[in-house]
N, CA, C and O atoms as a printed pandas DataFrame, in Angstrom:
     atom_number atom_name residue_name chain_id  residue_number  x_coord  y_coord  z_coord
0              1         N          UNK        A               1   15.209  -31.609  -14.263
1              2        CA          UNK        A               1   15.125  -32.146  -12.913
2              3         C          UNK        A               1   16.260  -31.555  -12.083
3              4         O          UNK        A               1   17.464  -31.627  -12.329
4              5         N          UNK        A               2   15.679  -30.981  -11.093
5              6        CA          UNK        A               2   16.669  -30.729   -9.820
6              7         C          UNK        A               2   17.590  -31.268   -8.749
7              8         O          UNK        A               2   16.853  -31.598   -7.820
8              9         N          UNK        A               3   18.552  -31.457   -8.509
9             10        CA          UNK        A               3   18.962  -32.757   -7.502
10            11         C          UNK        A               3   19.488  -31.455   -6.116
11            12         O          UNK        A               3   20.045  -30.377   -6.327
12            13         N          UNK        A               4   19.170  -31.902   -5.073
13            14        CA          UNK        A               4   19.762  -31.106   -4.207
14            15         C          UNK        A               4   21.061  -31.558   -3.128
15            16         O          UNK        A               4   21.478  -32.716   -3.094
16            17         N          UNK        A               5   21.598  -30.499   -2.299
17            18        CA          UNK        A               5   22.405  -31.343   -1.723
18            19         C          UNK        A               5   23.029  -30.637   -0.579
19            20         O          UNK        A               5   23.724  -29.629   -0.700
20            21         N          UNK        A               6   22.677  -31.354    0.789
21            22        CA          UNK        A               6   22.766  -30.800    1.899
22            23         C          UNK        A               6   23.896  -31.052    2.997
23            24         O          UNK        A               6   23.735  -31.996    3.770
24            25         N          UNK        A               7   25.001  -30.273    3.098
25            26        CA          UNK        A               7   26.375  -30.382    4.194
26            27         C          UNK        A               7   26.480  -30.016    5.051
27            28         O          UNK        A               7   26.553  -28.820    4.766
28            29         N          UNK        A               8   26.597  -30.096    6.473
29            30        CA          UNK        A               8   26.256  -29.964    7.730
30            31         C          UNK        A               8   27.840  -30.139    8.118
31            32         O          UNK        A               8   28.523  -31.163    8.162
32            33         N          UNK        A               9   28.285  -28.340    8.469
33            34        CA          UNK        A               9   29.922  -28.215    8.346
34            35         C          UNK        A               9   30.080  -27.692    9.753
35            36         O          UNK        A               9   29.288  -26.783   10.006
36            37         N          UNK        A              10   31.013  -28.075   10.876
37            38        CA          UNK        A              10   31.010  -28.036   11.961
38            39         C          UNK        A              10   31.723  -26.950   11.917
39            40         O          UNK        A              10   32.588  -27.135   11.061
40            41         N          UNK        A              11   31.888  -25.323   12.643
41            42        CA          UNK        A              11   32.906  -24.974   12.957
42            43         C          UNK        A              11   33.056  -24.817   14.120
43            44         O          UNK        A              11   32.305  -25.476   14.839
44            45         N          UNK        A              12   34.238  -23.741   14.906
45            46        CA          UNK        A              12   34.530  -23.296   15.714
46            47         C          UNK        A              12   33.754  -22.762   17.090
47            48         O          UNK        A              12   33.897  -22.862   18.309
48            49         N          UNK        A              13   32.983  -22.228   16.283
49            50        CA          UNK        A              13   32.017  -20.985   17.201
50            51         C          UNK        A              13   30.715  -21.620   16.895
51            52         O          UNK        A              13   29.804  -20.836   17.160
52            53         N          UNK        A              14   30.078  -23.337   16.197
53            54        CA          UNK        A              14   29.206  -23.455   15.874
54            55         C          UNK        A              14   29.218  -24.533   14.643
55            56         O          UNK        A              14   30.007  -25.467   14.499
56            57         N          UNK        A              15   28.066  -24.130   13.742
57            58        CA          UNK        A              15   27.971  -24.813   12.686
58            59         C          UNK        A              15   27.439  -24.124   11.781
59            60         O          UNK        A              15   27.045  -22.963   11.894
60            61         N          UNK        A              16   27.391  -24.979   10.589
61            62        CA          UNK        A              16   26.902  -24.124    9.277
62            63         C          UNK        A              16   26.623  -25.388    8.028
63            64         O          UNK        A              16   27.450  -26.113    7.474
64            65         N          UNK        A              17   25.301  -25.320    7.878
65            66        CA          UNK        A              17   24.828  -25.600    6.606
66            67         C          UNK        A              17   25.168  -24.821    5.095
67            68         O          UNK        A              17   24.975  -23.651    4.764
68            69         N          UNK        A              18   25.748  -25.964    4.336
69            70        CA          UNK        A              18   25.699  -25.536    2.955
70            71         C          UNK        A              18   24.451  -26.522    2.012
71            72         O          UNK        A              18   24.178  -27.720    2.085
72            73         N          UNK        A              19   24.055  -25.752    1.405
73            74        CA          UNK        A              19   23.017  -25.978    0.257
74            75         C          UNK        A              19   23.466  -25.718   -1.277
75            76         O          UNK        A              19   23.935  -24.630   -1.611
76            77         N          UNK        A              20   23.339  -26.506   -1.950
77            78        CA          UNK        A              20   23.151  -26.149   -3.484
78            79         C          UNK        A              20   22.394  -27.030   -4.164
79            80         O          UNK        A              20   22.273  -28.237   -3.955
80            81         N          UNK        A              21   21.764  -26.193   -5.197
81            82        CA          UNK        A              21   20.598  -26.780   -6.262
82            83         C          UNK        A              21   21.634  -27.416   -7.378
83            84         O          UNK        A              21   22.755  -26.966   -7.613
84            85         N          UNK        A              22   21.047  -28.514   -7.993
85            86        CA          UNK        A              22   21.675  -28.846   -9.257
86            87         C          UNK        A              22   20.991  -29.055  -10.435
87            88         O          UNK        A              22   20.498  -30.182  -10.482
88            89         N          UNK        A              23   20.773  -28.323  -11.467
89            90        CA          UNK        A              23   20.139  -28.636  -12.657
90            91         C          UNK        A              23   20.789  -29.854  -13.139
91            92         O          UNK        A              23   22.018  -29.797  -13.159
92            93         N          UNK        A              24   20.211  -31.012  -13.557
93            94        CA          UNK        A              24   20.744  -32.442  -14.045
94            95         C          UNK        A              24   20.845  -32.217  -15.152
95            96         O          UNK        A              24   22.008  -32.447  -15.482
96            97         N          UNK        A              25   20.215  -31.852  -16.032
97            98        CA          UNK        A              25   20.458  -31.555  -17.732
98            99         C          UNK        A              25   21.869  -30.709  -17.907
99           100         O          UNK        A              25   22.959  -30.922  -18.438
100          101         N          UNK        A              26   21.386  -29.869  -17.332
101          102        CA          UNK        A              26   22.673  -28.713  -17.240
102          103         C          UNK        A              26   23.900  -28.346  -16.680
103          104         O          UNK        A              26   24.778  -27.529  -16.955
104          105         N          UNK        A              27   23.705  -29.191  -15.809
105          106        CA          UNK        A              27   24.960  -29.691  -14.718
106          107         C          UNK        A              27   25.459  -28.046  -14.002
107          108         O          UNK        A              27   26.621  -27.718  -13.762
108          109         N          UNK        A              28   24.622  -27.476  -13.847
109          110        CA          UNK        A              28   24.446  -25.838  -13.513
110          111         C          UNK        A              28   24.517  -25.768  -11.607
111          112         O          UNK        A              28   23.688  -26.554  -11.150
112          113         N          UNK        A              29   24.921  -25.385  -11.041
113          114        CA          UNK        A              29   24.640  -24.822   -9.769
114          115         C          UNK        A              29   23.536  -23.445   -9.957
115          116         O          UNK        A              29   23.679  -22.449  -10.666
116          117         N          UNK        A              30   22.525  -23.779   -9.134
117          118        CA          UNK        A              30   21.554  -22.533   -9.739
118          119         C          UNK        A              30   21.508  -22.354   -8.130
119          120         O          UNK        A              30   20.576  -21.561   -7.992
120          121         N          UNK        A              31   21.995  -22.650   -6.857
121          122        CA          UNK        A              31   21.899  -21.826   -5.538
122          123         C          UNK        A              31   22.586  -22.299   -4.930
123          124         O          UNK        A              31   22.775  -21.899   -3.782
């Protein structure tokens, strides 16, 4: 099972989304 997880990071000139996948078994960052 996958858990995902979405950060909405304010900068300067704008903004920027971070994303990463999490394998739950594996405790892996796979993106």
């Amino acid at each position: 099972m996958w858990a995902m997880d979405l950060t909405y990071i304010p900068m300067a000139l704008g903004f920027v989304y971070f994303c990463a996948v999490v394998d739950w078994f594996s405790q892996k960052v796979l993106s």
